[in-house]
Structures are given as C-alpha cells and as structure tokens.
Z-matrix of the N, CA and C atoms (Angstrom, degrees):
N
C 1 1.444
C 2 1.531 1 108.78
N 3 1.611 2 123.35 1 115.75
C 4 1.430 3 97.64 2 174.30
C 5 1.191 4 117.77 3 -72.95
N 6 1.434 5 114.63 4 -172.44
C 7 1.321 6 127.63 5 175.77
C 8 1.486 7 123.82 6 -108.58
N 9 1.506 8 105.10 7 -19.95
C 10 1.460 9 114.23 8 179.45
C 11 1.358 10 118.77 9 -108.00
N 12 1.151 11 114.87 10 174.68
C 13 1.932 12 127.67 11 157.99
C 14 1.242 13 107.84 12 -55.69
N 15 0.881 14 95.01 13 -26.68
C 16 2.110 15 100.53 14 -151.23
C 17 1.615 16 72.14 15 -93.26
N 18 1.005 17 141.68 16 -83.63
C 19 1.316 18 146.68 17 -154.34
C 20 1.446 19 128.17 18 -41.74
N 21 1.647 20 89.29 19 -37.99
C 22 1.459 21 112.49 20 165.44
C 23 1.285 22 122.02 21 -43.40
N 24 1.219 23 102.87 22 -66.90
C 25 1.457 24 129.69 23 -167.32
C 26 1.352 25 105.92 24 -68.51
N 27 1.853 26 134.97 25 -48.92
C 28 1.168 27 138.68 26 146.30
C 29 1.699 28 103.41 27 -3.13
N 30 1.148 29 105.02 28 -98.78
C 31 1.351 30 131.31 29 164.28
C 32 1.911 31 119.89 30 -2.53
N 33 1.415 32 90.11 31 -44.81
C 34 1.633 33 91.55 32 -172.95
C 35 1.514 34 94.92 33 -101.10
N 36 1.492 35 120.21 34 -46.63
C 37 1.781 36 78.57 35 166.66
C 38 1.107 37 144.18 36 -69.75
N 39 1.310 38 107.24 37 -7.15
C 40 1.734 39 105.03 38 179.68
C 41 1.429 40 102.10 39 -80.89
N 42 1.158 41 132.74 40 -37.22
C 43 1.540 42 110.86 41 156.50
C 44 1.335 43 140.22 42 -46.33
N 45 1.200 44 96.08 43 -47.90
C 46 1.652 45 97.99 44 167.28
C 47 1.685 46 120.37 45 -70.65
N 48 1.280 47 113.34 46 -43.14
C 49 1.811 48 108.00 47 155.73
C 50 1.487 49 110.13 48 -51.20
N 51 1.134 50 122.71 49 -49.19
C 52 2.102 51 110.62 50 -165.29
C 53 1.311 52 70.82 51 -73.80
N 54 1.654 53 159.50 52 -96.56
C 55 1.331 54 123.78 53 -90.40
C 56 1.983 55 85.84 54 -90.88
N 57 1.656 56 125.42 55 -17.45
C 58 1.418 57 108.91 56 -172.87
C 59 1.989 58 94.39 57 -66.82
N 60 1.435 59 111.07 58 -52.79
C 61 1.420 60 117.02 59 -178.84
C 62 1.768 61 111.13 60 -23.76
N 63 1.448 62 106.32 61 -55.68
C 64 1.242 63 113.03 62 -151.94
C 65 1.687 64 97.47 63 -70.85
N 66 1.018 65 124.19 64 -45.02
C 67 1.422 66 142.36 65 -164.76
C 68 1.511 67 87.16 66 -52.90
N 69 1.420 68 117.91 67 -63.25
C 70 1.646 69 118.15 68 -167.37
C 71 1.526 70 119.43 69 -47.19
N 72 2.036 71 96.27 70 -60.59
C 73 1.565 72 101.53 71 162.14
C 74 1.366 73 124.59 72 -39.34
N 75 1.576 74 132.97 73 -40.79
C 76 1.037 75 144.67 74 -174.37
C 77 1.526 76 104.67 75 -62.21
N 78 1.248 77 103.17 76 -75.18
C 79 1.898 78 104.26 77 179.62
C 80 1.588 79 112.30 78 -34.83
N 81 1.873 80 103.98 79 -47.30
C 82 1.603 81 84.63 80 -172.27
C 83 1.636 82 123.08 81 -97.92
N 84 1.637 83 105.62 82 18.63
C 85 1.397 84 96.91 83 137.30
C 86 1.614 85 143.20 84 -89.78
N 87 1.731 86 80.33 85 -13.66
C 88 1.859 87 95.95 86 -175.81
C 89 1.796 88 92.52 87 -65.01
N 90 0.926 89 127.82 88 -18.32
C 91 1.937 90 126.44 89 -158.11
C 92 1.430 91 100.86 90 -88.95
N 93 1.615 92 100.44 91 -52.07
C 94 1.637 93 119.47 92 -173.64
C 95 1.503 94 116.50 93 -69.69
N 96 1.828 95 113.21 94 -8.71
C 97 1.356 96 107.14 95 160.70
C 98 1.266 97 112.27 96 -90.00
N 99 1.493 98 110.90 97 -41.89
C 100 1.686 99 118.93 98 169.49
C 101 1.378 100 121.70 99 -15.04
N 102 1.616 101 97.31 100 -72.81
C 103 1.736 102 117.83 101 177.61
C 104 1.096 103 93.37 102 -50.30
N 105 1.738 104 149.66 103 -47.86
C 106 1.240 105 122.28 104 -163.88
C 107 1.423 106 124.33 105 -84.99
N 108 1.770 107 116.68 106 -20.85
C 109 1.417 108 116.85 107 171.03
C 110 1.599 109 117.77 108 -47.49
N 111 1.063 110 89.35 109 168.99
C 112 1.845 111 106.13 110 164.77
C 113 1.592 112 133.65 111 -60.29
N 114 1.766 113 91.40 112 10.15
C 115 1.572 114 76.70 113 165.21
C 116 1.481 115 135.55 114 -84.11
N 117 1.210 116 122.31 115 176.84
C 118 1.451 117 106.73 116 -167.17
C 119 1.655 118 116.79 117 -92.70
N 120 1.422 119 114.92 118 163.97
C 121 1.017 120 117.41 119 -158.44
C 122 2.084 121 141.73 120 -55.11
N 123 1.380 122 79.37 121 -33.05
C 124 0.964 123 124.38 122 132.23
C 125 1.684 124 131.73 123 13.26
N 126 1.454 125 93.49 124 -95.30
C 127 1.614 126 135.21 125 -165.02
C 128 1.626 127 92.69 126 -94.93
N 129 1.306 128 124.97 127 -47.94
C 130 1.448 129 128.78 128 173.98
C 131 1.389 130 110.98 129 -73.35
N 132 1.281 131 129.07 130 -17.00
C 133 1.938 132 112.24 131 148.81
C 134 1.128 133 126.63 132 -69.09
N 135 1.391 134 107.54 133 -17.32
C 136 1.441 135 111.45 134 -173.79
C 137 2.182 136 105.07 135 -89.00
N 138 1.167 137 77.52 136 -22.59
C 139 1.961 138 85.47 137 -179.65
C 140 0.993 139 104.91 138 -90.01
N 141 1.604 140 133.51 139 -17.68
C 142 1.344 141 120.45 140 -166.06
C 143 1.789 142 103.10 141 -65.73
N 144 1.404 143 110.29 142 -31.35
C 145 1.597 144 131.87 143 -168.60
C 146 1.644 145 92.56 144 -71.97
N 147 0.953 146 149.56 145 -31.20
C 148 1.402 147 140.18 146 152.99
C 149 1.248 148 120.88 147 -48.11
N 150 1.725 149 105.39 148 -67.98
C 151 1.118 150 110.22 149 -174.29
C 152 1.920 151 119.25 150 -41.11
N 153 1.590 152 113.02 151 -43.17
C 154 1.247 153 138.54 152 -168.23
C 155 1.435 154 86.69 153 -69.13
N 156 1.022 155 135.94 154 -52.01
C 157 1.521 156 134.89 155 -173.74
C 158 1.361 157 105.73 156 -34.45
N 159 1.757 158 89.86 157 -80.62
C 160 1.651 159 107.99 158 -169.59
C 161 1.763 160 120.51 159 -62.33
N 162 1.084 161 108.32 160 -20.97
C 163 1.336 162 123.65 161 163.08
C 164 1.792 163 98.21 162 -46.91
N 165 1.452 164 111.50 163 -70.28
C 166 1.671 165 124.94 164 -141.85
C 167 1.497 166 93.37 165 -81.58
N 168 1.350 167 115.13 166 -37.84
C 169 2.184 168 123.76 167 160.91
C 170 1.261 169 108.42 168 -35.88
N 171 1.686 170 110.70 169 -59.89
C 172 1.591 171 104.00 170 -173.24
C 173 1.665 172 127.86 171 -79.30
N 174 1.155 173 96.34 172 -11.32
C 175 1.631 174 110.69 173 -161.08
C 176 2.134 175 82.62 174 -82.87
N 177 1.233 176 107.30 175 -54.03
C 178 1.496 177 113.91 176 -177.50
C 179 1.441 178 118.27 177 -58.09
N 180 1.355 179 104.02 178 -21.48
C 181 1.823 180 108.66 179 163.91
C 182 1.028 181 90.65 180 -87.56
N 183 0.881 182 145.53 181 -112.27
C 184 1.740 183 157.53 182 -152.61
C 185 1.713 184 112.09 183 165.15
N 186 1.430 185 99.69 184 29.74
C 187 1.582 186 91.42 185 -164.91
C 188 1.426 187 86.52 186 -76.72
N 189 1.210 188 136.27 187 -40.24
C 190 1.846 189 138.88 188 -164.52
C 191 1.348 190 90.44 189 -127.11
N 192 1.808 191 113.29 190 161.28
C 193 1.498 192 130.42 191 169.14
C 194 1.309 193 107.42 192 -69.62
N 195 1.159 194 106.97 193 148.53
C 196 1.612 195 107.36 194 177.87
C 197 1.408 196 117.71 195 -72.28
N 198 1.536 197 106.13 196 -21.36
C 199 1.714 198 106.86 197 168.70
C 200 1.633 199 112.85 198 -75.22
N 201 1.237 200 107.94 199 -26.63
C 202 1.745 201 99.05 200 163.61
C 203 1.077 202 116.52 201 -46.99
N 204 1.298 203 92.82 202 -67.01
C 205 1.928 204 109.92 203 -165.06
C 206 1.652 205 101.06 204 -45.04
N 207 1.633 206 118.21 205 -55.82
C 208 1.055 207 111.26 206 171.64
C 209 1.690 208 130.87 207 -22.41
N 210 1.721 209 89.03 208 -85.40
C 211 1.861 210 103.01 209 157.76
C 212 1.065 211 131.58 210 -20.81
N 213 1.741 212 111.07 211 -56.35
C 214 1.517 213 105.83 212 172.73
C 215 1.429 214 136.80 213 -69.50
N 216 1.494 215 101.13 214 -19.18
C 217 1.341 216 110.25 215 176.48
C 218 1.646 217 114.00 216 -102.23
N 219 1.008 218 104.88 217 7.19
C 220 2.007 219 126.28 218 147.79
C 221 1.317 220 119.43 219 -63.72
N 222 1.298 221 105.70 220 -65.52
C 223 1.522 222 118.94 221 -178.20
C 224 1.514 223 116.78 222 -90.72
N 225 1.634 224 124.50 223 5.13
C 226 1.120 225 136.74 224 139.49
C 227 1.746 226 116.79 225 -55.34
N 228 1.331 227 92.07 226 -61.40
C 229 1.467 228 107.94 227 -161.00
C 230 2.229 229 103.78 228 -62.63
N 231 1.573 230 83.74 229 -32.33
C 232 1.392 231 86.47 230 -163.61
C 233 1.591 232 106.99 231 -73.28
N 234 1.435 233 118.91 232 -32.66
C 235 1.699 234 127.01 233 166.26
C 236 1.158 235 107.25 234 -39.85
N 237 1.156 236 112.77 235 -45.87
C 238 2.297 237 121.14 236 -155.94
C 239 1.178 238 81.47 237 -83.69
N 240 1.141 239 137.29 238 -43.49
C 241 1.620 240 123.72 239 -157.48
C 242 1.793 241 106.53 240 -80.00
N 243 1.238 242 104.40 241 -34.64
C 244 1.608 243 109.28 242 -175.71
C 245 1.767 244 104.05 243 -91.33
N 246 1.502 245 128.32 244 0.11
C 247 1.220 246 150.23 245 164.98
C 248 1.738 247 88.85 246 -66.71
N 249 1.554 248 99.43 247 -83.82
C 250 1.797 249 121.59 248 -174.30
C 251 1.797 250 106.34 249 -35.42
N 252 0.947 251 134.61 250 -32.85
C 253 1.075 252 134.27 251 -164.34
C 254 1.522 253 105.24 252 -99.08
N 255 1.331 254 116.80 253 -42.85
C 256 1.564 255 108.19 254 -159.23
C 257 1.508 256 103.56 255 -63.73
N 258 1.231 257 118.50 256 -43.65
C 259 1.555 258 114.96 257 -165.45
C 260 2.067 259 94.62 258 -66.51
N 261 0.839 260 147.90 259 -54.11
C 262 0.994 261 150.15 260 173.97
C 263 1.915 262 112.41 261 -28.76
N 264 1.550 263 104.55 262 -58.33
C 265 1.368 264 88.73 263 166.19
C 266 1.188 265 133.13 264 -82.19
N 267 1.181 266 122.51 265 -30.70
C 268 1.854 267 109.63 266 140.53
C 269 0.969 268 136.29 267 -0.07
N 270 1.261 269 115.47 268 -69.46
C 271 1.403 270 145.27 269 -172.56
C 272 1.282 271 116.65 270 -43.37
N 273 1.540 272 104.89 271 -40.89
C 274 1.836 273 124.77 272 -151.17
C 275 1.522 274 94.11 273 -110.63
C-alpha cells in the first residue's frame, strides 16, 4: 500500500504500462505461433510483414530490446526462407 501521492500515482502507471506492455508481448507471440502453424506459405509471407511491424512498434516503445526484435525477426525470416525452399527441392 503506498503511503504517498507521489507513490500513488507511481503505482497506477505501472499498471497501466505492465497491462499496455503485456498486451504487445502477447500479440507478438500470438503472430510467432501463427507463422509456425499449418498455414500455407503463402499467407505466412504476407504475415511475416505484420509480424516485422509489431516487432519494430515494440522495440520503439521499449516494450522489448531492439536486439530482440532484431533476432526474432532473423529467425522469423530464416524459417520462411527454409519453408520457401523445401517444397522446391522436392519437386526436382
């Protein structure tokens, strides 16, 4: 319980930052499972450009490091690409 004004108020924004924070984290795992379901390939180039969005949104608030955001959208990019390829050697 604080004791002050000042403390008070402390108090209520950091609630309202963790629950906006959490919401963000949330979306960009809801995306980062997306990209991994069974949809087709397709439909996941077109999401990857979301995903990169909300990635570069949060990193610019400070909800994540910008070297995360980086990383993740590395090892995003690098799935779709090794996605893009496999059916191709199949093929041949």
């Amino acid at each position: 319980m604080p004791n002050t004004k000042q403390c008070a108020k402390r108090l209520r924004q950091d609630t309202k930052r963790q629950a906006r924070n959490n919401y963000v984290k949330k979306t960009i795992k809801t995306l980062s499972k997306k990209m991994k379901s069974d949809i087709p390939v397709e439909e996941k180039t077109e999401l990857i450009n979301r995903v990169y969005s909300e990635l570069d949104k949060a990193a610019k608030k400070g909800v994540i490091h910008k070297r995360t955001a980086s990383r993740r959208k590395s090892r995003i990019a690098s799935y779709l690409n090794k996605l893009k390829e496999t059916p191709a050697t199949e093929n041949q």
